[in-house]
Backbone as a chain_set.jsonl record, in Angstrom:
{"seq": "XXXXXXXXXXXXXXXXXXXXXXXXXXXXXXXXXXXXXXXXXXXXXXXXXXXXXXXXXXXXXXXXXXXXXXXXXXXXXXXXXXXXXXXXXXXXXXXXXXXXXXXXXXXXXXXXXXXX", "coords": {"N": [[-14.314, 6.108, 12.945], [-17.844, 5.588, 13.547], [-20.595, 6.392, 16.035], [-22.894, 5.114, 14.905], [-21.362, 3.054, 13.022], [-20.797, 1.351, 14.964], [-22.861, 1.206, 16.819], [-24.275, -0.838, 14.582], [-22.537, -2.562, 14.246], [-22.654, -3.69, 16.541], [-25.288, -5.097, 16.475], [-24.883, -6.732, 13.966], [-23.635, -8.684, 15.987], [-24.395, -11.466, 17.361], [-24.425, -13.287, 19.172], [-22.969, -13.695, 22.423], [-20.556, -11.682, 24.156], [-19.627, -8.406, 23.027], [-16.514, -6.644, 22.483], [-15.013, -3.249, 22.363], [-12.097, -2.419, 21.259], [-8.84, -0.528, 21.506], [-5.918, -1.064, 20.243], [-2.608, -0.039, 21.764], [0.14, 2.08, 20.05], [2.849, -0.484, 18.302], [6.262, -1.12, 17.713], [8.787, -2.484, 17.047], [12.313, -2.339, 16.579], [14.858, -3.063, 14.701], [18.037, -2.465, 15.587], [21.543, -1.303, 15.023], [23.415, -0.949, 16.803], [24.127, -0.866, 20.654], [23.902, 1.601, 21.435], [23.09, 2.978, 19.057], [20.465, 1.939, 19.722], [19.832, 2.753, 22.038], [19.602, 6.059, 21.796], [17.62, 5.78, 19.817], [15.569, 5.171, 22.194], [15.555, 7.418, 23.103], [14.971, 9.235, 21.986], [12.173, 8.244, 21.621], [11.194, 8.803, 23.873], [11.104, 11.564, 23.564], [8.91, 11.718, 21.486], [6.796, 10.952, 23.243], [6.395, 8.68, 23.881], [6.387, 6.745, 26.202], [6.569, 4.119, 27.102], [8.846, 2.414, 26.296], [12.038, 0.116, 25.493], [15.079, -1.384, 25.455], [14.497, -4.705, 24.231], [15.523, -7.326, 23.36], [18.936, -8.704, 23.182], [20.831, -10.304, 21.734], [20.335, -13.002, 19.078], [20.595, -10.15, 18.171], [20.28, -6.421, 18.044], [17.145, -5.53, 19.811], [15.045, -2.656, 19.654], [11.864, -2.052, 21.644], [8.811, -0.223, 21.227], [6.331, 0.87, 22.539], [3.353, 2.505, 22.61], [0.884, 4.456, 24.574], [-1.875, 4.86, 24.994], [-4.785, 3.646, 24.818], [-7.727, 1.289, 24.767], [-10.27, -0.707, 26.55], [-13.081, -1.711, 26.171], [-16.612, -3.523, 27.426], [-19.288, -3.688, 25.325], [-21.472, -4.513, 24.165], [-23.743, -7.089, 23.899], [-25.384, -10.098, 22.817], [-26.333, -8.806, 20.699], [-27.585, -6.87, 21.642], [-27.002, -3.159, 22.479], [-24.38, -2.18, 25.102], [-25.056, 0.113, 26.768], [-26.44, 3.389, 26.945], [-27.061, 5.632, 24.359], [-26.041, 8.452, 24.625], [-23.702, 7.746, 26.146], [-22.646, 5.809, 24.823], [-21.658, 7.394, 22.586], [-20.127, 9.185, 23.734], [-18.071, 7.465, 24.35], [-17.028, 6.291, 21.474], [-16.414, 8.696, 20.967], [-13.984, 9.549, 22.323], [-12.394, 7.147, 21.879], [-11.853, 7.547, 19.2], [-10.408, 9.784, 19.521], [-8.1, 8.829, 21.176], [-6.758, 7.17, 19.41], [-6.828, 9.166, 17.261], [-3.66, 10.66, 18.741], [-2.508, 8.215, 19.115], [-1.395, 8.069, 16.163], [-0.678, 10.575, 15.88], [1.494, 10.504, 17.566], [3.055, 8.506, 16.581], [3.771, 9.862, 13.998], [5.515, 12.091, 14.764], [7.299, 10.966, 15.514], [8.411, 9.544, 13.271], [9.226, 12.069, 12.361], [11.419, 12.845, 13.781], [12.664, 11.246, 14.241], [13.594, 10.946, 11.193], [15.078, 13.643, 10.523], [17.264, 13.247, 11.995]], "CA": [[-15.397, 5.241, 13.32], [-18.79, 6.353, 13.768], [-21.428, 5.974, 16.906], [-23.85, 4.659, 13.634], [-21.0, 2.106, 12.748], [-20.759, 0.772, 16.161], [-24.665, 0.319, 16.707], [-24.136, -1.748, 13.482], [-21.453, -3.965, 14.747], [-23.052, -4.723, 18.209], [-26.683, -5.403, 15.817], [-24.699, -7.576, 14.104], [-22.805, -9.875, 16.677], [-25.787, -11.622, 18.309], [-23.867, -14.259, 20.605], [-21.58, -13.307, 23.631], [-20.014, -10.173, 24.477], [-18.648, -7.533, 22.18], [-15.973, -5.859, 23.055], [-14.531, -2.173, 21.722], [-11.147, -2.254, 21.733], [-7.702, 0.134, 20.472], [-4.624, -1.527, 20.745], [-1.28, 1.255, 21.834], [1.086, 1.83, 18.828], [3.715, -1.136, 19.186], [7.205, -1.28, 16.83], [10.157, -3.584, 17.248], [13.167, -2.257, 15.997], [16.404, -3.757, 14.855], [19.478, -1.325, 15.724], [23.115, -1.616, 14.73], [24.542, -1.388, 18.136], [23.523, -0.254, 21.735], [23.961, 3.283, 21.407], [21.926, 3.598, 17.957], [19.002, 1.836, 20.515], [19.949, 4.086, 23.261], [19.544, 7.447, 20.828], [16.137, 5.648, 19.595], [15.13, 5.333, 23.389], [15.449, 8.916, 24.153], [13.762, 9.702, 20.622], [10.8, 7.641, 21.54], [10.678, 9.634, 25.225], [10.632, 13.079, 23.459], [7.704, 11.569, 20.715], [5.597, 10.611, 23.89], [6.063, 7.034, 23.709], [7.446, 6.598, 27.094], [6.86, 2.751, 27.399], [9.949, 2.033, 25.321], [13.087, -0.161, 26.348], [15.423, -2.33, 25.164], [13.457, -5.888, 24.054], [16.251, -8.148, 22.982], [20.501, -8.292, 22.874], [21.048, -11.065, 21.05], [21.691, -12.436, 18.105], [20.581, -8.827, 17.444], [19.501, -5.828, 19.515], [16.282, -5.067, 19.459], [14.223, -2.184, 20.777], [10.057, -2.341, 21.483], [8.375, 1.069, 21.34], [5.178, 0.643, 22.982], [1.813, 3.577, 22.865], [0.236, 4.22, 26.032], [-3.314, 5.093, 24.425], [-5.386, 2.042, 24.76], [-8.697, 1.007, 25.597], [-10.702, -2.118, 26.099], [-14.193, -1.995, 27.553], [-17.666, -4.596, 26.505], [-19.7, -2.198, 24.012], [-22.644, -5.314, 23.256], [-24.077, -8.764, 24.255], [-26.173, -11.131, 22.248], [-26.599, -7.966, 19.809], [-27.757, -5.414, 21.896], [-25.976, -2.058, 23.092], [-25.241, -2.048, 26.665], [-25.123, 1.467, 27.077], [-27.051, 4.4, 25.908], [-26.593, 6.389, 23.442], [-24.991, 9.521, 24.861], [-22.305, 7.522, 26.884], [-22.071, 5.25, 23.222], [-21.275, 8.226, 21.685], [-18.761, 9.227, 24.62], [-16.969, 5.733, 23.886], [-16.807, 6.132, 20.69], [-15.431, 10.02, 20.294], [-12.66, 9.095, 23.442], [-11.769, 5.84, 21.174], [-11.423, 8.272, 18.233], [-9.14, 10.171, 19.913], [-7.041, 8.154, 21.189], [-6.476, 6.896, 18.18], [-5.355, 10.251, 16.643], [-2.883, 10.819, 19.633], [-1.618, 7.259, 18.865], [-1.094, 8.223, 14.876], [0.348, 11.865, 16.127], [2.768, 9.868, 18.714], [3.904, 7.979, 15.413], [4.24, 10.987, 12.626], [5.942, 12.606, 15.729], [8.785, 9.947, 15.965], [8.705, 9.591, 11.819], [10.147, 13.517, 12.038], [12.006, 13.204, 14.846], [13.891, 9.876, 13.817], [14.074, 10.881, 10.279], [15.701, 14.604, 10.684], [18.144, 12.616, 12.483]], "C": [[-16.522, 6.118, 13.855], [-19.939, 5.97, 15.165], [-22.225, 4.748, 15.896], [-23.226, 2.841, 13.338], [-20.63, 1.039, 14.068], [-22.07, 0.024, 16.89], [-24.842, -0.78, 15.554], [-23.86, -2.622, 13.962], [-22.233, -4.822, 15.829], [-24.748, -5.454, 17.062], [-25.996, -6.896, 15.105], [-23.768, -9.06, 14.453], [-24.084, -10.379, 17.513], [-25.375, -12.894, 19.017], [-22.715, -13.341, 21.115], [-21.741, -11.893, 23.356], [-19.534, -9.759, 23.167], [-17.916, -6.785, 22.555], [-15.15, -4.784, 22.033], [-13.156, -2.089, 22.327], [-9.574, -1.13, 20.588], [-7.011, -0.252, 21.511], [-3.724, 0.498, 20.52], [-0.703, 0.814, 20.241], [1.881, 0.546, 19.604], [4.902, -1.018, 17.515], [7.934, -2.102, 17.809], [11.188, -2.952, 16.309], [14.276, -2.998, 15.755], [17.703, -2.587, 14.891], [20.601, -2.063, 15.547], [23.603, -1.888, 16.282], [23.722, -0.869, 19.699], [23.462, 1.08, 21.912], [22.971, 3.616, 20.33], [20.342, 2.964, 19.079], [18.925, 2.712, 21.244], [19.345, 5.378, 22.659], [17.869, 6.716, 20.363], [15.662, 6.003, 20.661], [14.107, 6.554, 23.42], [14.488, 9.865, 22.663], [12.749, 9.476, 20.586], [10.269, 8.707, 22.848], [9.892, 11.172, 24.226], [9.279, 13.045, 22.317], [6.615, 11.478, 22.086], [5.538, 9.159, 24.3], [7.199, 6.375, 25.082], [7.371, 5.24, 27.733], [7.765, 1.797, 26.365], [11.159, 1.103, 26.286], [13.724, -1.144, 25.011], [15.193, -3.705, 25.054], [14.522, -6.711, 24.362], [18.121, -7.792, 22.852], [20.8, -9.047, 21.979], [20.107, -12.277, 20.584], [21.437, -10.683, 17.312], [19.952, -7.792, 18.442], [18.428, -5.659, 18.669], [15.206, -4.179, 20.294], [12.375, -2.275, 20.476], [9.981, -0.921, 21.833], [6.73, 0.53, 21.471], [3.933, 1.626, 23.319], [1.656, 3.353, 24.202], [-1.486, 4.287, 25.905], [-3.823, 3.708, 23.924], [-6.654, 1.955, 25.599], [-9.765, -0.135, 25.24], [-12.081, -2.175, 26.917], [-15.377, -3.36, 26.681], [-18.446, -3.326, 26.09], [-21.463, -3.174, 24.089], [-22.677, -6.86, 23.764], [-25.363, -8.938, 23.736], [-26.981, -9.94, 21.264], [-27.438, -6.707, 20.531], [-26.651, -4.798, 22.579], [-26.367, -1.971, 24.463], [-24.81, -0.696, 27.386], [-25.713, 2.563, 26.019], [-26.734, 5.243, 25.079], [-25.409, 7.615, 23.477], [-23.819, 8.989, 25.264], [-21.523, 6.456, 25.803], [-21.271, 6.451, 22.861], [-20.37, 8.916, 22.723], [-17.436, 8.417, 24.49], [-16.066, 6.062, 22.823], [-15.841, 7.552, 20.242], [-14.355, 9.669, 21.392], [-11.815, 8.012, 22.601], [-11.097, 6.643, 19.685], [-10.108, 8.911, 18.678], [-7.769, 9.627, 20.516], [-6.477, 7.221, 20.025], [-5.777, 7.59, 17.37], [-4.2, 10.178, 17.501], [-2.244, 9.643, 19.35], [-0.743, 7.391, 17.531], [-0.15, 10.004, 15.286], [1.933, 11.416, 17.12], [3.924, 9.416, 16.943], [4.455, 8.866, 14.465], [5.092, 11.766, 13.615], [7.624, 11.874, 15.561], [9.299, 9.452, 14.224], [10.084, 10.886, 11.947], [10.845, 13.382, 12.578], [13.387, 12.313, 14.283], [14.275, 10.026, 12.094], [15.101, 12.299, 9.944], [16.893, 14.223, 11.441], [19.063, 12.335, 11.298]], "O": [[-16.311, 7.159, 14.479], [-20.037, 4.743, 15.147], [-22.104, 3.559, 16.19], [-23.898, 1.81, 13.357], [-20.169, -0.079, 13.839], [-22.257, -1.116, 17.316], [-25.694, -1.64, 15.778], [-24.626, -3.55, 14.22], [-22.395, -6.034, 15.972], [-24.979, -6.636, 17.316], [-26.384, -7.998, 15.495], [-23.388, -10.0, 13.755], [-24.678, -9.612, 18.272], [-26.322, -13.54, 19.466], [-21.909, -12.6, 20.553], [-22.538, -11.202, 22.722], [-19.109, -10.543, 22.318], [-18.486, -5.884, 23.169], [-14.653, -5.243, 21.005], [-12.936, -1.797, 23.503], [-9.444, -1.098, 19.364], [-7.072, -0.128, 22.734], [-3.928, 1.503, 19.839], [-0.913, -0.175, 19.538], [1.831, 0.33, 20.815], [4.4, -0.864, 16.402], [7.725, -2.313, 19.004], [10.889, -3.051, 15.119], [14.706, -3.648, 16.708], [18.053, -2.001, 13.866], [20.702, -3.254, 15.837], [24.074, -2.933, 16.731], [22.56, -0.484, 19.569], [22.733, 1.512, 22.805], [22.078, 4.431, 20.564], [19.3, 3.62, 19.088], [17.998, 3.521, 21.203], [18.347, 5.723, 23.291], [16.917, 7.404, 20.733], [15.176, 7.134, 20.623], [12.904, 6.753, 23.588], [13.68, 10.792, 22.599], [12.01, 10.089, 19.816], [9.185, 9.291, 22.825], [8.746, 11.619, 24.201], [8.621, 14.075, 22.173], [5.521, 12.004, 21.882], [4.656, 8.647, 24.99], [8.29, 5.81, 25.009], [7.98, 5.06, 28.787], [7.425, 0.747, 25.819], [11.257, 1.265, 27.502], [13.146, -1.512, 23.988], [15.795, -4.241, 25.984], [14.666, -6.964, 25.558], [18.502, -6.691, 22.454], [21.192, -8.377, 21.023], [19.222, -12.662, 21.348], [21.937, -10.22, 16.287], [19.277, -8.113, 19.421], [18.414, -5.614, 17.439], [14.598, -4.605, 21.276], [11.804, -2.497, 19.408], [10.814, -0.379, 22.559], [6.112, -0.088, 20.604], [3.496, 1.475, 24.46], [2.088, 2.42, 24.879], [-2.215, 3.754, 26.741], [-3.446, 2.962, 23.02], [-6.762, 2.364, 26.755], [-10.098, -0.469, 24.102], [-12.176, -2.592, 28.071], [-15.074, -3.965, 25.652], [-18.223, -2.181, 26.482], [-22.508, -2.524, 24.066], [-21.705, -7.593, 23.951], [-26.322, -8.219, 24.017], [-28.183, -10.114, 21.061], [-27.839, -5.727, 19.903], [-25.688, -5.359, 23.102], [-27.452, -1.828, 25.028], [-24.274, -0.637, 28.493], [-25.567, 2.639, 24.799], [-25.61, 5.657, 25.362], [-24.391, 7.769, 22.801], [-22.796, 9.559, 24.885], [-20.313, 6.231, 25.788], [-20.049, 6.306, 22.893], [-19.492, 9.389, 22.002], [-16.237, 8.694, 24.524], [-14.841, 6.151, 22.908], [-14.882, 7.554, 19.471], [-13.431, 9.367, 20.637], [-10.587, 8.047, 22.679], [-10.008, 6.324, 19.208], [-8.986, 8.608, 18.271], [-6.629, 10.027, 20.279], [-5.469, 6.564, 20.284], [-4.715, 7.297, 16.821], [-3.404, 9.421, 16.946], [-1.042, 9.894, 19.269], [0.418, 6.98, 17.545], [0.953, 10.296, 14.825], [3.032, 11.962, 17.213], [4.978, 9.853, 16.479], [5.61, 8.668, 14.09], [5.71, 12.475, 12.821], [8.746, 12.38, 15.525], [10.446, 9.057, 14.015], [11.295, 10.778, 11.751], [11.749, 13.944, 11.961], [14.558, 12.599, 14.034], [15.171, 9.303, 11.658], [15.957, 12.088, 9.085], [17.684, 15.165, 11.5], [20.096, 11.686, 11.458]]}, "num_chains": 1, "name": "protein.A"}
């Protein structure tokens, strides 16, 4: 995403607030038993993804793997930008990145859980 495509967006939303937001990674797994969740767990710790737990027991386990990289601020109201340019373009490269770091958390826990 670009500063450029962001001045766009807020140009054109011209009621209410706009808000810039990146959701965390989130998965739901289904595991065979409590131990294959357990062994995910500690697979999600060493990817980074240390808001993980056990979701559900029954009728099936299920674990939630939850990102921590997330951010939600207002960007735009009634189509203008309500911040200037340089601290736009602060927003917007911080939002980038956390974004990779969310996609490196994931290709992270791909290798990890598939070398398994």
């Amino acid at each position: 995403m670009t500063c450029e495509e962001v001045a766009s967006a807020i140009d054109a939303h011209e009621k209410n607030i706009l808000f810039l937001r990146l959701e965390p990674l989130i998965l739901h797994v289904g595991c065979r038993d409590i131990e294959a969740a357990e062994r995910l767990l500690k697979i999600c710790k060493k990817a980074g993804l240390k808001r993980s737990g056990i979701y559900q027991t029954r009728p099936r386990i299920i674990a939630e793997v939850i990102g921590v990289d997330c951010l939600q601020m207002p960007i735009g109201r009634n189509g203008r930008v309500l911040a200037d340019k340089k601290y736009l373009d602060f927003i917007v490269s911080l939002t980038n990145s956390k974004f990779r770091d969310n996609e490196k958390r994931y290709s992270l826990l791909q290798e990890i859980y598939i070398i398994r």
